[in-house]
PDB file as gemmi writes it, atoms N, CA and C in Angstrom:
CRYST1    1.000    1.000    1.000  90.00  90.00  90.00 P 1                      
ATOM      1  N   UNK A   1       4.852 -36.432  -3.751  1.00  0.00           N  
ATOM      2  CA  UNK A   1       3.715 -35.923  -3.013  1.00  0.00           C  
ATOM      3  C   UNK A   1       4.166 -35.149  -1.767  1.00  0.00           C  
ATOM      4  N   UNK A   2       4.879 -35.900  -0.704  1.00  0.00           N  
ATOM      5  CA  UNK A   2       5.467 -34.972   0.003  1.00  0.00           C  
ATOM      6  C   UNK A   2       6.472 -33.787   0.222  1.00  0.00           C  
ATOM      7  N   UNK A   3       7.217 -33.549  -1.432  1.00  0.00           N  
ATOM      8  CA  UNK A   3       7.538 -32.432  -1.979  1.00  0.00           C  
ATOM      9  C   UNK A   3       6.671 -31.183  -2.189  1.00  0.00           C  
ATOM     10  N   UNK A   4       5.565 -31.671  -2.467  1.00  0.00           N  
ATOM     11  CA  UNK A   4       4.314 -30.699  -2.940  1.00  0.00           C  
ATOM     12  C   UNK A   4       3.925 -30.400  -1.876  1.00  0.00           C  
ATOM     13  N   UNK A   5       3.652 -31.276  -0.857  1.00  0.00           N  
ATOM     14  CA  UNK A   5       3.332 -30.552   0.463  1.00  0.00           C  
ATOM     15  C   UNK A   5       4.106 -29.558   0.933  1.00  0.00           C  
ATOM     16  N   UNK A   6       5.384 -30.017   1.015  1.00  0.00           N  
ATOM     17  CA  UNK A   6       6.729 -28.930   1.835  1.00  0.00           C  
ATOM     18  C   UNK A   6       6.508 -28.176   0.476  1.00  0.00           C  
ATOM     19  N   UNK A   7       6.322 -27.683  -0.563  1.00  0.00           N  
ATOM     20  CA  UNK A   7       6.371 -26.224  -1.367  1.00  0.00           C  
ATOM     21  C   UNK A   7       5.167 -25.688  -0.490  1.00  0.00           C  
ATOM     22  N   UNK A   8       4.094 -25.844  -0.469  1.00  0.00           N  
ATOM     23  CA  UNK A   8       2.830 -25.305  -0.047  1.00  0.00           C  
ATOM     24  C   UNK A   8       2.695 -24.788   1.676  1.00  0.00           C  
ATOM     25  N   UNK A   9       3.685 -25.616   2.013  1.00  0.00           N  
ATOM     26  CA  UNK A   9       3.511 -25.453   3.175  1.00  0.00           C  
ATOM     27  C   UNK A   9       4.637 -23.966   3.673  1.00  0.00           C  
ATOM     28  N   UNK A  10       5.551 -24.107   2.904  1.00  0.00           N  
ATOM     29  CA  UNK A  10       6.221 -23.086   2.717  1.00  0.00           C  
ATOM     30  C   UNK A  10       5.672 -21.537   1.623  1.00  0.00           C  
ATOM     31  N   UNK A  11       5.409 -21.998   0.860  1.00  0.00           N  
ATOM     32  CA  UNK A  11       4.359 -20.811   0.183  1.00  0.00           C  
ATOM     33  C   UNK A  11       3.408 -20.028   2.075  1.00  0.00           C  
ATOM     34  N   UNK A  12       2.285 -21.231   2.704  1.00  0.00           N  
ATOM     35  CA  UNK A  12       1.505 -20.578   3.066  1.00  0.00           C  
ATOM     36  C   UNK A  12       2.434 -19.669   4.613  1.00  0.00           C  
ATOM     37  N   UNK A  13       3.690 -19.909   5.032  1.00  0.00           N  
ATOM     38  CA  UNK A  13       4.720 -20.082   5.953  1.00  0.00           C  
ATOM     39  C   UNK A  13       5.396 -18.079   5.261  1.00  0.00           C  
ATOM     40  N   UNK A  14       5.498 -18.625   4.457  1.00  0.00           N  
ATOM     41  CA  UNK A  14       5.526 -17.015   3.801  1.00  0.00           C  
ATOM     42  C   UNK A  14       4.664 -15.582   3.446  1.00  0.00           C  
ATOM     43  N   UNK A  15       3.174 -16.044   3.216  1.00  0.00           N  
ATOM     44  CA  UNK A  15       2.529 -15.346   3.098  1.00  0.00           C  
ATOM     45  C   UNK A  15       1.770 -15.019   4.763  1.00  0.00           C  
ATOM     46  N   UNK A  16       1.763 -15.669   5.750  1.00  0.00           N  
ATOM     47  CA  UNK A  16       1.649 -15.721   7.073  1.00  0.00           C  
ATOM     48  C   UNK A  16       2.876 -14.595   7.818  1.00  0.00           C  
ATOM     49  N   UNK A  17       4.257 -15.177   6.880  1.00  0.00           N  
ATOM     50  CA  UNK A  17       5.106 -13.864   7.216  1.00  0.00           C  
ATOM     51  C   UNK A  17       5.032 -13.005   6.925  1.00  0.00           C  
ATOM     52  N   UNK A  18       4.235 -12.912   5.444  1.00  0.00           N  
ATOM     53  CA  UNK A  18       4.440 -11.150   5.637  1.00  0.00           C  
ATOM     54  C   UNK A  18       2.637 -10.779   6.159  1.00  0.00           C  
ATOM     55  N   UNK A  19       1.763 -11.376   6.056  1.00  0.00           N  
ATOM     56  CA  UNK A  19       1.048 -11.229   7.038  1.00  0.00           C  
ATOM     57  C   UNK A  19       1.103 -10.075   8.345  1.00  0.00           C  
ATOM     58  N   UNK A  20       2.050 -11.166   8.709  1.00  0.00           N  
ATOM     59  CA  UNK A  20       2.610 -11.027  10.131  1.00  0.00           C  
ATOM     60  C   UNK A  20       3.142  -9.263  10.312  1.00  0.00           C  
ATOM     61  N   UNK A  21       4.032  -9.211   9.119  1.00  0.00           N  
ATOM     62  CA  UNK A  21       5.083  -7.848   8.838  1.00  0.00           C  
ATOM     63  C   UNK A  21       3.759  -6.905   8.510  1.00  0.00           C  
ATOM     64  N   UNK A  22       3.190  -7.066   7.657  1.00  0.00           N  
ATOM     65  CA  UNK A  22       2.038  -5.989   7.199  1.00  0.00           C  
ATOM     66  C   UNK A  22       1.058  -5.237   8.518  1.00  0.00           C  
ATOM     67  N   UNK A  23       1.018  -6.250   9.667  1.00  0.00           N  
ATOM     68  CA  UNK A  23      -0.107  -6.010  10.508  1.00  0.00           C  
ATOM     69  C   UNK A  23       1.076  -5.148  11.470  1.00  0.00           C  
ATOM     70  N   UNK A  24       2.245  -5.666  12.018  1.00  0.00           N  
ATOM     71  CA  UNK A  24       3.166  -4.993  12.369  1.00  0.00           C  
ATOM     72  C   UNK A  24       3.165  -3.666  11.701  1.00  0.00           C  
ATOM     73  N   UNK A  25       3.434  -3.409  11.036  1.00  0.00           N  
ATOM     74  CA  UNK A  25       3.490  -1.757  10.319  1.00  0.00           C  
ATOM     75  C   UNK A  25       2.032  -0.891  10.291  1.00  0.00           C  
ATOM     76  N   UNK A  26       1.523  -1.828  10.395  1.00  0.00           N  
ATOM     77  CA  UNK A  26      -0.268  -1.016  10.338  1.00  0.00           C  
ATOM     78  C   UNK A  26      -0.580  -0.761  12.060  1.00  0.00           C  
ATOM     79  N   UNK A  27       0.250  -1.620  12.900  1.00  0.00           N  
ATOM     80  CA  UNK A  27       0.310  -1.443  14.152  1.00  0.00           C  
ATOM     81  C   UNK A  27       0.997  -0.058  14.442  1.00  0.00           C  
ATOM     82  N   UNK A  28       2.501  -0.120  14.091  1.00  0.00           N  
ATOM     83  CA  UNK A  28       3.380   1.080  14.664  1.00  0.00           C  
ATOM     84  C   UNK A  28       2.573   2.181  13.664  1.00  0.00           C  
ATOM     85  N   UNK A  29       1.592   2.549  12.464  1.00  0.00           N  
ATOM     86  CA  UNK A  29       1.614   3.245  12.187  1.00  0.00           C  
ATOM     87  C   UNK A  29       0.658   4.433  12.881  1.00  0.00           C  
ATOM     88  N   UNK A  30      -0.770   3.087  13.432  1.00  0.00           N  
ATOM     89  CA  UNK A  30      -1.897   3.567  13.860  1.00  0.00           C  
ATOM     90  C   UNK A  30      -0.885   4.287  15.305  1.00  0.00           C  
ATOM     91  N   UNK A  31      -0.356   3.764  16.049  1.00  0.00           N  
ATOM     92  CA  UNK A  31       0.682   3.820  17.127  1.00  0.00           C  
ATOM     93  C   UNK A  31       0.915   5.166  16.844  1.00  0.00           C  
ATOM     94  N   UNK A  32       1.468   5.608  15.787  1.00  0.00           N  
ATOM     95  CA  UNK A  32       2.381   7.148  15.843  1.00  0.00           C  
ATOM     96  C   UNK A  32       0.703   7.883  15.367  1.00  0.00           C  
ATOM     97  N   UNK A  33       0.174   7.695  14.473  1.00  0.00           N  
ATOM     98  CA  UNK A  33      -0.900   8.688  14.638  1.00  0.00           C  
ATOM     99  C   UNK A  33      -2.112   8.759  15.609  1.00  0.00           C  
ATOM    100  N   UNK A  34      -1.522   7.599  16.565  1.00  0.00           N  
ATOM    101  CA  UNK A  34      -2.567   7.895  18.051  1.00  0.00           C  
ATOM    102  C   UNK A  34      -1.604   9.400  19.019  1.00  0.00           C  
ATOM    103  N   UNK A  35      -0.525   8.816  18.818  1.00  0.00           N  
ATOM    104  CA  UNK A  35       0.385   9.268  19.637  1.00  0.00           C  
ATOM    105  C   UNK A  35       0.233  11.434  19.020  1.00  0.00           C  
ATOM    106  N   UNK A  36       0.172  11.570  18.082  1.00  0.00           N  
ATOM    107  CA  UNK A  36       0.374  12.701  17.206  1.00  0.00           C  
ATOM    108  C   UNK A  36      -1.011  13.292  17.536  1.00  0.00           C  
ATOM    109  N   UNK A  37      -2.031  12.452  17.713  1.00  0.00           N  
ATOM    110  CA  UNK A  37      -3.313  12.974  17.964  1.00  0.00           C  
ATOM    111  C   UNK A  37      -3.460  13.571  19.237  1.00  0.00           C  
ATOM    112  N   UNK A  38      -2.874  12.754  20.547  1.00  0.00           N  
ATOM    113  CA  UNK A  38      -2.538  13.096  21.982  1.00  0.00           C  
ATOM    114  C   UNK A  38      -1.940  14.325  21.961  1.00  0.00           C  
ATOM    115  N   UNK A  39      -1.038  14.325  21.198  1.00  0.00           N  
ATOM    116  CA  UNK A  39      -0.286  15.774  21.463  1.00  0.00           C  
ATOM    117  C   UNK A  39      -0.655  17.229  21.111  1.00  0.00           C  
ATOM    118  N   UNK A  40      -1.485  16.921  19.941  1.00  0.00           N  
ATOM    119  CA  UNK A  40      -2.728  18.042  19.289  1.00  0.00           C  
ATOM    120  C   UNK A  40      -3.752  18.305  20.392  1.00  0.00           C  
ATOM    121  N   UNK A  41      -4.476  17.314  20.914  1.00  0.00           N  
ATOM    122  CA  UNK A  41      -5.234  17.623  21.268  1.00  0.00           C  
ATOM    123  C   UNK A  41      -4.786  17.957  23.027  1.00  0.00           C  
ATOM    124  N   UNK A  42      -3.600  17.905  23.390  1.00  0.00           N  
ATOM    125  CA  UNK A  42      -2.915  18.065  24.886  1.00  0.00           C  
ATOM    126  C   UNK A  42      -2.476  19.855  24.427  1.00  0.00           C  
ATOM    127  N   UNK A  43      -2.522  20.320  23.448  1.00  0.00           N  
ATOM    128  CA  UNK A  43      -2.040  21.621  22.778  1.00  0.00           C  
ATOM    129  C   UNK A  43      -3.118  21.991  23.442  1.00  0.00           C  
ATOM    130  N   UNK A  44      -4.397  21.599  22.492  1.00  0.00           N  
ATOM    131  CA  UNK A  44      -5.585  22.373  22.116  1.00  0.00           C  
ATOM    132  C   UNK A  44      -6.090  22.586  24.068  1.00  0.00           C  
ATOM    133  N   UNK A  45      -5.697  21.821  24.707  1.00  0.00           N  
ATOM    134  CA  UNK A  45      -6.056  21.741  26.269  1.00  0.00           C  
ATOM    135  C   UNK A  45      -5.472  23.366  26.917  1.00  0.00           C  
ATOM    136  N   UNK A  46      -4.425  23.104  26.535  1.00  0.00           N  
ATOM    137  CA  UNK A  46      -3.521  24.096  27.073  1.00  0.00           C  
ATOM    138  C   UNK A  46      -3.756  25.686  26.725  1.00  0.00           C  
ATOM    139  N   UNK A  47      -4.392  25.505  25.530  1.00  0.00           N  
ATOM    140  CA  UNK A  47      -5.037  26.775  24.706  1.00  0.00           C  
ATOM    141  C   UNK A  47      -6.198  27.334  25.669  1.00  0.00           C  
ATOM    142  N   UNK A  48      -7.492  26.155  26.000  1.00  0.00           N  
ATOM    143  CA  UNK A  48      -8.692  26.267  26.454  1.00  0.00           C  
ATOM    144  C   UNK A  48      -8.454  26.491  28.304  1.00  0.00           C  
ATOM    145  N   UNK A  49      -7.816  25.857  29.002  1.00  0.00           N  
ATOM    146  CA  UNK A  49      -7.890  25.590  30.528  1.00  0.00           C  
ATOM    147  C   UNK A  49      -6.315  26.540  30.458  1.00  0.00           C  
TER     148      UNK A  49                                                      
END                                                                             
């Protein structure tokens, strides 16, 4: 019984990790296309003023 626990507990220990990794990458990604957007639209400034 307490084998079955430590598998499960490790199953949910893993899927929490990549969890973890997935939200990380959805972080740096939104990150670079905030960043890419700033710079378009710091162009488009420079065009107008």
């Amino acid at each position: 019984m307490l084998l079955d626990i430590k598998e499960r507990m490790v199953k949910v220990q893993t899927k929490i990790d990549s969890m973890a990794e997935d939200a990380e990458k959805t972080a740096n990604e939104a990150l670079a296309s905030t960043k890419s957007s700033h710079k378009k639209i710091d162009k488009i400034d420079k065009i107008f003023l």
